[in-house]
N, C-alpha and C positions, 0 to 999 in steps of 0.2 A: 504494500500500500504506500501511495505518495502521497508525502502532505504538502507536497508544493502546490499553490494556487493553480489553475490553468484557465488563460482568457479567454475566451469565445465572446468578442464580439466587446457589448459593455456588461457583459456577465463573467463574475468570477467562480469558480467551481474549486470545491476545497473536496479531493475524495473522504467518506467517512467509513468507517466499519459497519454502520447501521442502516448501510445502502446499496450492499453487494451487490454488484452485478451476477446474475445465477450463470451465464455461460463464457467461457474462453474466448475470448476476440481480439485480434491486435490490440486497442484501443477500444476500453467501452466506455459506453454512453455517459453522459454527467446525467443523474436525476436532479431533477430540480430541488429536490431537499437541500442540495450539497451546493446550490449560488446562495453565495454570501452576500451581496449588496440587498439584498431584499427585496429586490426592484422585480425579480422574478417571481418570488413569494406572495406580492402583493399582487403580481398581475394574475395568479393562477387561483388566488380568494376572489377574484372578480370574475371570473373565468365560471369557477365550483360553483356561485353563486348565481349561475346565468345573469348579471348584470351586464351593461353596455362599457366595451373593452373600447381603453381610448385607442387612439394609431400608436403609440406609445408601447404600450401595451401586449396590444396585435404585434407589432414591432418585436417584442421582445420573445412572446409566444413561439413568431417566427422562426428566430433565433435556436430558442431552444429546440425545439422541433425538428428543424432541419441538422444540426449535431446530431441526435439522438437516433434519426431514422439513417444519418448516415455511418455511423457506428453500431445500430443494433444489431443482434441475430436475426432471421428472418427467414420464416420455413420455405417462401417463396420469392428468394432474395432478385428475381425478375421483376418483383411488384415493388422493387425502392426506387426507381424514374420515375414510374407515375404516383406515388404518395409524394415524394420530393416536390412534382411539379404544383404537386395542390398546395404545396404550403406557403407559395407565391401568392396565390388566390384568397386567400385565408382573411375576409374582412368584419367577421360577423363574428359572437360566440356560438349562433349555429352553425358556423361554417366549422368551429375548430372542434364543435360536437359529433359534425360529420365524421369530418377526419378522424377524430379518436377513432368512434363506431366502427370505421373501417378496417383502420390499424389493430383493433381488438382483434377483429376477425380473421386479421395475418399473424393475430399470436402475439403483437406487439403494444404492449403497456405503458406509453411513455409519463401516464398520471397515475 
């Protein structure tokens, strides 16, 4: 385990012991428990809460999302272009409820 920070973007990622990644990968995913500026913790209580996500926000969402789906495991690792492309798309909290939903359904749990 590394306790060195890692930046993605204006997100900082501290890995923790209370946030294992379960499978082998080059490089895995940062969950969002492990950014420390808060800026992502707060977007994802507004996210959880179906509230109106500012661009900001979305923004950061973004962010995290696109790391995560490009780092995850993925039983159908063919289907990471087209979730990648939707996360451009992403302006709404039903948009990124989509996305989850979807993501579920490849097995991939990024909340």
């Amino acid at each position: 385990m590394s306790n060195e920070p890692e930046h993605i973007g204006a997100l900082i990622f501290v890995e923790s012991p209370d946030y294992p990644y379960p499978f082998t990968v080059a490089q895995p995913p940062r969950f969002w428990m492990e950014e420390t500026t808060g800026a992502l913790g707060a977007a994802i209580e507004v996210y959880m809460r179906g509230e109106r996500l500012d661009t900001a926000q979305i923004e950061l969402l973004k962010l995290y999302l696109r790391q995560y789906l490009e780092r995850a495991m993925m039983a159908a690792p063919t289907d990471r272009p087209r979730f990648l492309g939707r996360i451009a798309r992403l302006r709404t909290v039903a948009d990124v409820e989509r996305l989850a939903d979807s993501l579920s359904e490849a097995g991939v749990e990024p909340f």
